[in-house]
C-alpha positions in Angstrom: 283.1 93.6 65.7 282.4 90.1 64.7 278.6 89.9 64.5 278.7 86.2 64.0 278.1 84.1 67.2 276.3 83.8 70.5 276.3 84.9 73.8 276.2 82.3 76.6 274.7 83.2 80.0 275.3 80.6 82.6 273.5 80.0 85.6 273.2 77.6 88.9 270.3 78.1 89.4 266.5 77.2 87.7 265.1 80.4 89.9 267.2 82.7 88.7 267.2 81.6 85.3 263.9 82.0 85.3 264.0 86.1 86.8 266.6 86.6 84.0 264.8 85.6 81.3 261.9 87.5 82.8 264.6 90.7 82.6 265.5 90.1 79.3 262.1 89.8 77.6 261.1 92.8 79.5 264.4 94.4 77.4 262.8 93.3 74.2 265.9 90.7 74.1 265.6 87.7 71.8 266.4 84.8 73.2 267.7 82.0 71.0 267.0 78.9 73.6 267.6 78.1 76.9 269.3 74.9 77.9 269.3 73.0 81.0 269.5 69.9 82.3 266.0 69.4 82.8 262.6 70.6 81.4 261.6 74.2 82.5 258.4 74.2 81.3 257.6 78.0 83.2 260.7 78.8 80.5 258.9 77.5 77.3 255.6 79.2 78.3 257.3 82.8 78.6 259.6 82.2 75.3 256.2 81.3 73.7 257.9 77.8 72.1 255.1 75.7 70.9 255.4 72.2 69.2 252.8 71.1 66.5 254.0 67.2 67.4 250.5 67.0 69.3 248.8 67.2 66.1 250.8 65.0 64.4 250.2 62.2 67.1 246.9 63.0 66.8 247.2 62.2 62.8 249.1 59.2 63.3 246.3 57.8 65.4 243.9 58.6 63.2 245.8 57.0 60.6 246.4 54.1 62.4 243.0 53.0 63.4 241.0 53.6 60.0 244.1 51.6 58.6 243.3 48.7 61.3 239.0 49.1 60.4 240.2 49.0 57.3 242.0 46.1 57.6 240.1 44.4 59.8 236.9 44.8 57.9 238.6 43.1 54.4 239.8 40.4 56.4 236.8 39.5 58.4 233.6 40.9 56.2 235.4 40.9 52.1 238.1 38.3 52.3 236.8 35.5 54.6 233.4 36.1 56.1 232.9 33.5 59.0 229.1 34.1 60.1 229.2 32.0 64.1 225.8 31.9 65.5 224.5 34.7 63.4 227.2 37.2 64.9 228.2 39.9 62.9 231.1 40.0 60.8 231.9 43.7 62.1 232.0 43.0 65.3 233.2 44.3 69.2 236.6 42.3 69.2 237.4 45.0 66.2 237.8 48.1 69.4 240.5 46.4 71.4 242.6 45.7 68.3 242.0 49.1 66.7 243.2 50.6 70.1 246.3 49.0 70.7 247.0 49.5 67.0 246.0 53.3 67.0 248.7 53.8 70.0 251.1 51.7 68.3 251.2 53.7 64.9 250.8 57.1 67.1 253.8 56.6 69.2 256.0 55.1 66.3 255.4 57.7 63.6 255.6 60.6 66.5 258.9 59.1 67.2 260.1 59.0 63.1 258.6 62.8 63.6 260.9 63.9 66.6 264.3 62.3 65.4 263.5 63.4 61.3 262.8 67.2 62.9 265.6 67.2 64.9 267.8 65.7 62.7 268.9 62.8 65.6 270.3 60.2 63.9 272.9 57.4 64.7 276.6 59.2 65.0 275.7 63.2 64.9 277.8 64.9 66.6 276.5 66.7 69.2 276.5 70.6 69.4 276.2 72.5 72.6 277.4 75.8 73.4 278.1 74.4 76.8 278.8 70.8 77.9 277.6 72.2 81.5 274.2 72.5 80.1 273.6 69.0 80.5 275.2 68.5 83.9 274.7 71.2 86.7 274.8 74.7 84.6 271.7 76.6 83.4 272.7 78.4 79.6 270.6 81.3 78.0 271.5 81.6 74.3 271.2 85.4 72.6 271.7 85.5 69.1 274.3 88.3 67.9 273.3 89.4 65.3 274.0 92.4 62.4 272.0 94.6 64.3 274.2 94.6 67.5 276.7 96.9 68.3 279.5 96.6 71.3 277.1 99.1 73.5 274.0 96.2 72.9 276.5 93.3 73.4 277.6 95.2 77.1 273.7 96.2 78.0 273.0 92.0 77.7 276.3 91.5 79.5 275.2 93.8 82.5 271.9 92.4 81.8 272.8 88.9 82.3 275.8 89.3 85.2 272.6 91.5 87.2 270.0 88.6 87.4 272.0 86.1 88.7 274.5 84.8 85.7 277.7 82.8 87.0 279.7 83.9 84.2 278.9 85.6 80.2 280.8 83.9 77.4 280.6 84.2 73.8 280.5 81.3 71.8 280.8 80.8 68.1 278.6 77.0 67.7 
């Protein structure tokens, strides 16, 4: 048997998808990923996927307004200290320039994040084990791997066509 590949279950609908991954976890199944062609967050909670783009926001942010004090502090204070009516040169005009700067850097550098770590970038070609996925169809990947014999490739089969899958394919993206 070729152990090289993937099988494909396809579904109509985000309910059912949802029992069969349910059904397959509880088989001590691995699912690869699930594709659809919208967010199923319910899906991404019981696969446990977790993102650490959060935390890199977070850092960017960060980043972003010490870089702005910082900046804003040479240029006012160091550089060319203007003293008007005894006002500090640190001063409260310093927040609302240090926020719109702290979400400019967050959402820019999160941005450079998510297309570097997903390897997006102008003319990929796009890879999906089914074009449906992003129309109308609901897709469960399962890794075959070296491990799996034609008796574990028919128990996910059965598996798959009993909670609700329109059709099982086997795909070799």
């Amino acid at each position: 048997m070729n152990n090289q590949g993937q099988i494909l279950g396809v579904f109509d609908d985000p309910d059912v998808i949802n029992t069969a991954v349910d059904e397959l976890l509880r088989n001590n199944i691995a699912i690869k990923d699930v594709f659809s062609p919208f967010p199923l967050e319910h899906v991404w909670k019981k696969l446990k996927m977790k993102t650490r783009i959060p935390y890199a926001t977070f850092l960017y942010g960060t980043i972003g307004a010490a870089s702005t004090f910082a900046f804003l502090y040479w240029s006012s204070v160091i550089n060319y200290p203007l003293t008007f009516g005894g006002k500090p040169h640190n001063s409260l005009s310093f927040v609302v320039i240090m926020f719109v700067l702290t979400i400019l850097f967050g959402v820019i550098f999160t941005l450079a994040t998510y297309l570097i770590r997903e390897k997006l970038y102008p003319g990929k070609v796009v890879t999906l084990p089914d074009p449906r996925s992003m129309d109308d169809k609901f897709v469960i990947v399962i890794e075959k791997d070296s491990k799996m014999d034609e008796a574990t490739v028919q128990k996910i089969d059965k598996l798959l066509k009993k909670s609700g899958a329109v059709e099982v394919n086997m795909s070799n993206v």
